[in-house]
C-alpha positions as CSV (number, residue, x, y, z in Angstrom):
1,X,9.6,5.5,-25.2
2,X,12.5,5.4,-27.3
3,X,13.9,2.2,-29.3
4,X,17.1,2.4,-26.8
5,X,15.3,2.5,-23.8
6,X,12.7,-0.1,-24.9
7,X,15.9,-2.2,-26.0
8,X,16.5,-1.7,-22.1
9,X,13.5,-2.7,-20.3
10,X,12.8,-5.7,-22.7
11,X,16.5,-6.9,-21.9
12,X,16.2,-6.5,-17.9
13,X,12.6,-8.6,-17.8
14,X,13.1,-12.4,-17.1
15,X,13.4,-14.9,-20.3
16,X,10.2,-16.1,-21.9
17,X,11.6,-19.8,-21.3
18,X,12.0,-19.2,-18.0
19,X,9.1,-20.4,-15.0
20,X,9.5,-19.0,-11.3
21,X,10.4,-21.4,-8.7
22,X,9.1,-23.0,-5.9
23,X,11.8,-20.8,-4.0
24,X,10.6,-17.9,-5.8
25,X,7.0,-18.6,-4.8
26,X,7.9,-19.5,-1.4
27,X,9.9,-15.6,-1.7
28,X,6.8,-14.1,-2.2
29,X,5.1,-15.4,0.2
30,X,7.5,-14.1,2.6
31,X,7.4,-11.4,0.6
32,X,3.2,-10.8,1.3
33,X,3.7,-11.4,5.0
34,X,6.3,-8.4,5.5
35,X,3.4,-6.5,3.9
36,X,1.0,-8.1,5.7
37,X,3.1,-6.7,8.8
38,X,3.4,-3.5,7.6
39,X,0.6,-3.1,7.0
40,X,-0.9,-4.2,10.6
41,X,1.9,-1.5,12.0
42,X,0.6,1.0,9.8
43,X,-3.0,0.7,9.9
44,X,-3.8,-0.7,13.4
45,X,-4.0,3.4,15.0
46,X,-7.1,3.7,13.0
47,X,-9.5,1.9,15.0
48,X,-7.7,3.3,18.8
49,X,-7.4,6.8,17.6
50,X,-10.9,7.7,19.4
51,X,-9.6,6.4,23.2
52,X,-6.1,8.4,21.8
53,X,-8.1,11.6,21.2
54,X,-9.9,11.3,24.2
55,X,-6.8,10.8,26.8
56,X,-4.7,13.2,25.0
57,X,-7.4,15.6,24.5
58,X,-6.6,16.4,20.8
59,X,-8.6,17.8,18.3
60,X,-9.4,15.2,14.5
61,X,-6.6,17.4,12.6
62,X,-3.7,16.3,15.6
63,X,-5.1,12.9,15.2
64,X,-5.1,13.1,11.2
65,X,-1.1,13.8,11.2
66,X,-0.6,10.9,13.3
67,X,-2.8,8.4,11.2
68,X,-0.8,10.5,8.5
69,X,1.6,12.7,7.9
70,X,4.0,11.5,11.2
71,X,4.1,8.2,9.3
72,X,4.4,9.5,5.5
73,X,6.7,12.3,6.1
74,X,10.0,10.1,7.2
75,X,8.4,7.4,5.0
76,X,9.3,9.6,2.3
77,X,12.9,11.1,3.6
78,X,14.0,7.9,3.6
79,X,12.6,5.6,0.1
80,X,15.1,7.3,-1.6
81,X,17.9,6.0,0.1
82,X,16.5,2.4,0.8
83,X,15.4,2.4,-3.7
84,X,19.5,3.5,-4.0
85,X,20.6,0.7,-1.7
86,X,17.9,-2.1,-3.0
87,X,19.8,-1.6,-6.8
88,X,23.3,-2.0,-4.8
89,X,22.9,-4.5,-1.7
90,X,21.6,-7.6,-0.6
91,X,17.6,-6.7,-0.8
92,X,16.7,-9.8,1.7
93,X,19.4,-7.8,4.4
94,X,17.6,-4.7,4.1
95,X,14.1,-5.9,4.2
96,X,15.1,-8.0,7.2
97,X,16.6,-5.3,9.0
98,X,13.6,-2.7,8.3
99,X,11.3,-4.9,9.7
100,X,13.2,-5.0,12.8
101,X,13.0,-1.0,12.9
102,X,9.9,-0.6,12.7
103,X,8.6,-3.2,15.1
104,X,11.0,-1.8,17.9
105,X,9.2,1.8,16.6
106,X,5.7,0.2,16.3
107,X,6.5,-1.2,20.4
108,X,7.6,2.1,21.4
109,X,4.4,4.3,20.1
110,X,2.4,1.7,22.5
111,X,4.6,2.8,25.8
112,X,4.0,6.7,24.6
113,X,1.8,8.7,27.7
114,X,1.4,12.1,25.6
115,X,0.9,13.2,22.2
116,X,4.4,14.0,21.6
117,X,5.6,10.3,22.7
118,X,3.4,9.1,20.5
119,X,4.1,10.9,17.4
120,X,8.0,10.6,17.4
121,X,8.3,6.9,16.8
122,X,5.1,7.3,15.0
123,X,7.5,9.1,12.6
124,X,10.5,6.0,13.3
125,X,7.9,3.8,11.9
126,X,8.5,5.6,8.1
127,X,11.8,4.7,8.3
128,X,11.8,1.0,8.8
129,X,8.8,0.2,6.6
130,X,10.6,2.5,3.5
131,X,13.2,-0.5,3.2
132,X,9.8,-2.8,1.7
133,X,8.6,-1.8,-1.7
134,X,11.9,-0.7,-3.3
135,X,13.3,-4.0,-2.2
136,X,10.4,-6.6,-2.6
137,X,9.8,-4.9,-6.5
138,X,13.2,-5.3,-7.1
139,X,13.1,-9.0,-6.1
140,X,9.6,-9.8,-8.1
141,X,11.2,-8.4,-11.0
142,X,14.6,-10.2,-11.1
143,X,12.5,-13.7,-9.8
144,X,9.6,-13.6,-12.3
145,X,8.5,-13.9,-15.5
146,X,6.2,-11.0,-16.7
147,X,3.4,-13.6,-17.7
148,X,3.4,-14.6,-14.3
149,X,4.4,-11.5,-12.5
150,X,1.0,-10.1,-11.9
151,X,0.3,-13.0,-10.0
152,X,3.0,-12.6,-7.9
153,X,2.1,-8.9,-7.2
154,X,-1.3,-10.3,-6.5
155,X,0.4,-12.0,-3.9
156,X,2.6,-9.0,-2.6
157,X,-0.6,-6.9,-2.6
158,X,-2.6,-8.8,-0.4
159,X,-0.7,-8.2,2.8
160,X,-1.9,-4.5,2.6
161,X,-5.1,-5.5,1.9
162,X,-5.4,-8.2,4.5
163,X,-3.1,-6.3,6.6
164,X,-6.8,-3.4,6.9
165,X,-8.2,-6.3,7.9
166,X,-6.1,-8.3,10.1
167,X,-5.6,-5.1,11.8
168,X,-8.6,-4.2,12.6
169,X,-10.0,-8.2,13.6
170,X,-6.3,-8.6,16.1
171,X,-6.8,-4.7,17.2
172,X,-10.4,-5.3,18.3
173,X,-9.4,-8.3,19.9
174,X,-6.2,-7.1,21.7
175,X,-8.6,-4.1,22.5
176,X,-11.2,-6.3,24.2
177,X,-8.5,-8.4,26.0
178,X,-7.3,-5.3,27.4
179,X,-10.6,-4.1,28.4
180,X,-11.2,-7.1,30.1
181,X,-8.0,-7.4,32.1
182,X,-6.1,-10.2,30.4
183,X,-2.9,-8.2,30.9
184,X,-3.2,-6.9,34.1
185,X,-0.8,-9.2,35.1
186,X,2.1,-8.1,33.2
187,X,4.6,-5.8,34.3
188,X,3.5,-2.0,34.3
189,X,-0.1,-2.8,33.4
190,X,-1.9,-0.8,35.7
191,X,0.0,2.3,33.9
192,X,-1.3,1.2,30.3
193,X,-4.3,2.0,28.5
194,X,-6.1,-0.3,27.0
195,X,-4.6,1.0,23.4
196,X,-1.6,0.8,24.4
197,X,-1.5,-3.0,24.6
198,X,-2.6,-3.0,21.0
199,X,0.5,-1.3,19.5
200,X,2.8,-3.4,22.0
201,X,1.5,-6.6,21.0
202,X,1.5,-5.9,17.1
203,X,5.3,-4.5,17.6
204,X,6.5,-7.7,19.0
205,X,5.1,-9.9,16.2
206,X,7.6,-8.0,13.5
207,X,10.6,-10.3,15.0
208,X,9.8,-13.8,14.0
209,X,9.1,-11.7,10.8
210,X,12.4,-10.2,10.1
211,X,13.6,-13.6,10.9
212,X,11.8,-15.1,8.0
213,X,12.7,-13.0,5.7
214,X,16.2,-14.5,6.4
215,X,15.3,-17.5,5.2
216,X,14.6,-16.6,1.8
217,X,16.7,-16.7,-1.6
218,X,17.9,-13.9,-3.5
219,X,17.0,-13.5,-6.6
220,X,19.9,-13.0,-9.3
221,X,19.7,-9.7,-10.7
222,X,18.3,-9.1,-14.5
223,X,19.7,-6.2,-16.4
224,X,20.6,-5.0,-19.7
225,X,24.4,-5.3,-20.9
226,X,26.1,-1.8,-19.3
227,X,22.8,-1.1,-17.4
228,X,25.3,-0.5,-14.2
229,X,26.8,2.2,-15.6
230,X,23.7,4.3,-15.0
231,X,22.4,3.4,-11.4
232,X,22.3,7.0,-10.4
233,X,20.0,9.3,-8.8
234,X,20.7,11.9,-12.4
235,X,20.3,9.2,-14.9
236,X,16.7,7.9,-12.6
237,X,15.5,11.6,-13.3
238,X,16.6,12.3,-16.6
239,X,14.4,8.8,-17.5
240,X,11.2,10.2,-15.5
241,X,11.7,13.2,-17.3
242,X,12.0,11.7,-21.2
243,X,9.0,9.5,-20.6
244,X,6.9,12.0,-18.6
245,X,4.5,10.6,-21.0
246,X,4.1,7.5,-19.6
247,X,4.7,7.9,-15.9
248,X,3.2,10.9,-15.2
249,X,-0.5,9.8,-15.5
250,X,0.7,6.0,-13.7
251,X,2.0,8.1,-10.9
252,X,-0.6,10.8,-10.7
253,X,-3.7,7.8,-10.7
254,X,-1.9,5.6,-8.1
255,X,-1.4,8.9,-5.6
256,X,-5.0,9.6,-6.0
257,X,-6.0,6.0,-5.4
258,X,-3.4,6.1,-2.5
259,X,-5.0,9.3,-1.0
260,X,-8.2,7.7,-1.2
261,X,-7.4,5.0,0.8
262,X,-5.7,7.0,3.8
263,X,-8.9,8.9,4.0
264,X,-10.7,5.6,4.2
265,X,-8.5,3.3,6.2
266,X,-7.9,6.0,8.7
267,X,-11.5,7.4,9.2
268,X,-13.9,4.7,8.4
269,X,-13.8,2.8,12.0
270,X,-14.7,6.6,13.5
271,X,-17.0,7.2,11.1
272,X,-19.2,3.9,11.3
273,X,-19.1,4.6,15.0
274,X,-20.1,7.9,15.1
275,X,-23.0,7.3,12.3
276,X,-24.4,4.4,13.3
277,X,-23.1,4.0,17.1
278,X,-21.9,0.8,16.5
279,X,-18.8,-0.3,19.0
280,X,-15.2,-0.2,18.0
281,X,-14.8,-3.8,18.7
282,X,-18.1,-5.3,16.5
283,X,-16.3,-2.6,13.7
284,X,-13.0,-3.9,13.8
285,X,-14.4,-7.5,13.0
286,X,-17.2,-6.2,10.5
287,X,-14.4,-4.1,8.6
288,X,-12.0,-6.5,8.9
289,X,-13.8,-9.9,8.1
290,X,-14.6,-8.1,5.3
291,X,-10.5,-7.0,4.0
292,X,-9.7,-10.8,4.6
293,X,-12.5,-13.1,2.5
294,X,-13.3,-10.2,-0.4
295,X,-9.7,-8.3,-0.7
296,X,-7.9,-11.9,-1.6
297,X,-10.4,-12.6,-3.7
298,X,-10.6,-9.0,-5.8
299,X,-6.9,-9.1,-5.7
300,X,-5.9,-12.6,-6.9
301,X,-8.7,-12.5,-9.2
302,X,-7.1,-8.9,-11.0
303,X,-3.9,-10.6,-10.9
304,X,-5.3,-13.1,-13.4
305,X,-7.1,-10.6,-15.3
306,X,-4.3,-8.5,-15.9
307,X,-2.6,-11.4,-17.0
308,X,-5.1,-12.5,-19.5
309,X,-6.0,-9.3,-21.1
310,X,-1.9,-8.7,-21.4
311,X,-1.5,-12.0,-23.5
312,X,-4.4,-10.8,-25.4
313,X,-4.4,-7.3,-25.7
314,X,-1.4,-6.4,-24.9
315,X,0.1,-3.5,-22.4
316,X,-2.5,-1.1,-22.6
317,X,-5.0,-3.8,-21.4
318,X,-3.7,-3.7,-18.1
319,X,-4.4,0.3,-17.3
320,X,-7.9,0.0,-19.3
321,X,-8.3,-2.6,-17.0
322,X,-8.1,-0.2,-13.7
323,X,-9.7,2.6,-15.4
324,X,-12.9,0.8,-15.5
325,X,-12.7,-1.4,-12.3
326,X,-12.0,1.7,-9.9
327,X,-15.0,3.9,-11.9
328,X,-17.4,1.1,-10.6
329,X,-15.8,1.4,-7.0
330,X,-16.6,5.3,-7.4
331,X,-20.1,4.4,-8.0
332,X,-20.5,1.6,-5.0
333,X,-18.9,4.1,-2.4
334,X,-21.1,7.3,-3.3
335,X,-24.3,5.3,-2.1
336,X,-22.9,4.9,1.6
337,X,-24.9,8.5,3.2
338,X,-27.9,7.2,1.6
339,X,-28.5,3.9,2.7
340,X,-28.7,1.9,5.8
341,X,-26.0,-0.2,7.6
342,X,-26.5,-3.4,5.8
343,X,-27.0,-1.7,2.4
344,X,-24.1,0.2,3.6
345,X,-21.8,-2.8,4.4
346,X,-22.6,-4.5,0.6
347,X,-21.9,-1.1,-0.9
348,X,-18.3,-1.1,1.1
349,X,-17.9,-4.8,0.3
350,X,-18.5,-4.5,-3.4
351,X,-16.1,-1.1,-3.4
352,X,-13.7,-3.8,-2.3
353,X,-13.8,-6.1,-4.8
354,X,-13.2,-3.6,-7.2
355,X,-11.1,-1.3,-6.3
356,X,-8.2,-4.0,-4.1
357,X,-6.5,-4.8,-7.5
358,X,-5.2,-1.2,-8.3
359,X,-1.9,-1.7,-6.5
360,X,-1.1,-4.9,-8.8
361,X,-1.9,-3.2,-11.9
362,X,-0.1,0.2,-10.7
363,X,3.0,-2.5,-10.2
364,X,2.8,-4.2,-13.3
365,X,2.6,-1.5,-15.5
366,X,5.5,0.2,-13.7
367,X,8.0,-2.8,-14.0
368,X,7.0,-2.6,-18.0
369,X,7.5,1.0,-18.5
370,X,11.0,0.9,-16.4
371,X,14.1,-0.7,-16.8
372,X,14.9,-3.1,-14.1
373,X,18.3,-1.6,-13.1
374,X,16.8,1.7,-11.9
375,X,13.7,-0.3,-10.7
376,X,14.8,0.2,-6.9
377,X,15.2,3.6,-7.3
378,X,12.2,4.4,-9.1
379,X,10.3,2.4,-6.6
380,X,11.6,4.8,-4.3
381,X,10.3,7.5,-6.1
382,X,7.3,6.2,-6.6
383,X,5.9,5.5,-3.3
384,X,7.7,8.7,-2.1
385,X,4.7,10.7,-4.1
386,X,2.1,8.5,-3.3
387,X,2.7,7.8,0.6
388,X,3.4,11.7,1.1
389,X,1.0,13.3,-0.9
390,X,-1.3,10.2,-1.0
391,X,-1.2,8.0,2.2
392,X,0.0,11.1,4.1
393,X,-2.4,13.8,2.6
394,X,-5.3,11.5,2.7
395,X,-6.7,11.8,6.6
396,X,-5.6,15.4,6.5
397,X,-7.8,16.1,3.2
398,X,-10.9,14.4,4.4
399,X,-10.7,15.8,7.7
400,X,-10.4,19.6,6.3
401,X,-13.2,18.5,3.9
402,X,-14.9,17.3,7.3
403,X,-14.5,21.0,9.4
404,X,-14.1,23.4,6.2
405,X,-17.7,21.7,4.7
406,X,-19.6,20.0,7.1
407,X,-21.0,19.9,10.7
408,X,-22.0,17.7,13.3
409,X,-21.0,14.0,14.0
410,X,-21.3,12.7,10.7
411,X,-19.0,15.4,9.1
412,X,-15.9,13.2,8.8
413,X,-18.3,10.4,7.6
414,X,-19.2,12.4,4.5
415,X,-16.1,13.6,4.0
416,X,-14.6,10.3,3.6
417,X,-16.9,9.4,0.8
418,X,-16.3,13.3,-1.3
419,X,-12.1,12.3,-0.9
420,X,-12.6,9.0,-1.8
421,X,-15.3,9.7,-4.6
422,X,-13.6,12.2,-6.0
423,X,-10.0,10.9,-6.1
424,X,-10.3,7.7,-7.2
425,X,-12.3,9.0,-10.2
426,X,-9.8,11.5,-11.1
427,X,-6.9,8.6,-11.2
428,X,-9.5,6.5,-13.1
429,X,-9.3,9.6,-15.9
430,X,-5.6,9.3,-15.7
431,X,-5.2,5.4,-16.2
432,X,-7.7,5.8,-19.5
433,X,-5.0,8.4,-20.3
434,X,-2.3,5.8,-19.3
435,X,-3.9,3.2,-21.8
436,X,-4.3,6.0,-24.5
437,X,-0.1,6.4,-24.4
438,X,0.9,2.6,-24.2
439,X,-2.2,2.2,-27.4
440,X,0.0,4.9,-29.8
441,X,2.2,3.9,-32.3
442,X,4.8,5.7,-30.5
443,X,4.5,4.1,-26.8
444,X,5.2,0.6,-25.8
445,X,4.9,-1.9,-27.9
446,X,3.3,-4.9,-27.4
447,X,6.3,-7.3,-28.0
448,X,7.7,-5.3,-24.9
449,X,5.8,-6.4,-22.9
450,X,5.1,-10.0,-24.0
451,X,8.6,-10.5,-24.1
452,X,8.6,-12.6,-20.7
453,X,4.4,-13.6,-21.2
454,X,4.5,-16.1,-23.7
């Protein structure tokens, strides 16, 4: 990174002197419930996509692209523009009005009665939720200090994580109360699946949501003297392409660790099921109970990890740091096919702990190796690659790696644990080369990055 550039990002981080808020806590807060949200929107198709199959008579890869690529693909069409309009607008306006998109999409994919109907708004849903990281980044940045800004991703991070879980506890429970007739009552009931009262109910929660967001403070924006002068889409690119160094192997890690966990989050309900013939329901709590007590904990425990080693060891502590934490989630998941439910369930829950935090340090190291005036855009970019050929690719890949390699029920099963074996380890490689760059004389130095942590 060159002394101009470093001059840059060292000028757009918040001042040493300076300590966040109560506002700015209360912000991120917020912030962790519209990915909480989103996540819930996102995720929630996982554990009803065997009743989907079954009414729409569709084969594991039609269900992959709508766990998928329906989502990822206008997901990624339309971070670009919402990273270009979080460096230019109000960021609280555009979050607020993206939730309200995609909870009027999320409503609509629970009235679809085919395939199609379903996979349309499925694809609206990408468009609303593409307004969130570009603009909530943007915001942590501009309200934090960087030795406390770990933290606050911690707290960002844990509505995804919670969100797998929350999901999958509110699903199996909206899923019961439908089987049981709780809503036969309400208008058009008798023409509703059971499923379809799970994607109704989770749309309608997104108002109050939006509504919150409102509520907020926006932070004052941190950049460099005559950073303005190149917010564009060229200058963005030119940057990527003059520290390919450092971004490539952040980005290339955090789409494999994001491919790992579409394979997972979308295939793990069906795959429990069909292994071990355990009802969706009982899953949806097991899973989920699970996401809610050990993600917070992995995650708000990596966000004062990364925050320690930083003050002690600098940038490249942070990226060591994931390199070793996912290698030992590689090594919990590969027992699953050879162990028994319980043993099975510790395996997972362990993979959890140690793997949840990747998000926070993928975050943190990208708001040190990028100047916060491009931030939004880059944001953009950056979820662009890992949503679509991450999040996107992920159910597709393991259910290939399902039909192309295995047979019988507990194909996908095994396939699940090869893509998520095998992806994270790769992105593990690629954060050890991550560290490698930040260590050399010639990549960021130290001062950099402490420049807002001491």
């Amino acid at each position: 990174m060159n002394e101009s550039t470093l001059a840059q990002v060292s000028a757009s981080v918040p001042d040493s002197s300076t300590t966040a808020r109560l506002s700015d806590w209360y912000l991120a807060i917020v912030l962790m419930l519209a990915a909480l949200l989103s996540s819930i929107d996102r995720t929630t198709l996982s554990l009803i996509i065997g009743p989907i199959k079954r009414e729409f008579g569709i084969s594991d890869l039609k269900a992959s692209v709508l766990l998928g690529l329906s989502f990822s693909l206008f997901y990624g069409a339309f971070t670009i523009a919402a990273g270009h309009l979080a460096d230019r607008v109000s960021r609280r306006k555009l979050l607020a009005g993206g939730i309200l998109i995609w909870s009027i999409m999320e409503f609509a994919c629970g009235t679809a009665r085919t395939y199609v109907q379903l996979l349309l708004p499925r694809m609206g849903l990408g468009i609303g939720e593409a307004t969130l990281q570009p603009s909530a980044f943007s915001m942590i940045r501009d309200a934090f200090p960087l030795r406390q800004r770990s933290r606050a991703f911690s707290l960002l991070q844990l509505g995804p994580y919670m969100g797998g879980g929350v999901s999958l506890i509110l699903g199996g429970m909206l899923l019961q109360w439908a089987q049981d007739g709780r809503f036969s009552a309400l208008p058009f009931a008798a023409a509703l699946a059971p499923w379809h009262w799970v994607l109704i109910v989770t749309g309608i929660i997104g108002v109050p949501v939006a509504l919150l967001v409102m509520t907020t403070r926006e932070p004052n924006r941190r950049e460099a003297p005559g950073a303005t002068d190149t917010t564009t889409f060229g200058a963005t690119l030119r940057y990527l392409v003059s520290n390919w160094r450092f971004q490539l192997p952040l980005w290339g890690a955090m789409t494999l660790y994001a491919m790992a966990i579409g394979a997972q989050s979308s295939w793990l309900p069906e795959a429990v099921a069909r292994a071990w013939h355990v009802p969706l329901p009982r899953i949806g709590h097991i899973l989920g109970l699970t996401g809610l007590i050990l993600a917070p904990i992995g995650l708000l425990t990596s966000g004062f990890i990364a925050d320690h080693l930083a003050s002690t060891g600098g940038p490249a502590a942070v990226p060591r740091l994931a390199m070793f934490a996912t290698a030992g989630a590689v090594l919990a998941t590969i027992t699953f096919p050879f162990v028994g439910l319980f043993w099975a369930y510790i395996a997972y829950a362990c993979q959890t702990l140690l793997f949840s935090g990747f998000a926070v340090w993928g975050a943190t190291t990208l708001t040190v190796i990028s100047p916060g005036h491009q931030l939004g855009k880059l944001t953009g970019f950056y979820y662009l690659v890992q949503v679509v050929l991450g999040l996107g690719m992920g159910p597709t890949v393991a259910a290939f790696v399902a039909t192309r390699f295995h047979q019988g029920p507990n194909a996908i099963g095994y396939a699940v644990v090869e893509t998520f074996s095998v992806c994270v380890a790769l992105g593990a490689v690629l954060m050890g080369w991550l560290s490698y760059e930040i260590s050399r004389p010639a990549g960021v130095e130290p001062r950099a990055f402490h420049a807002a942590s001491s």
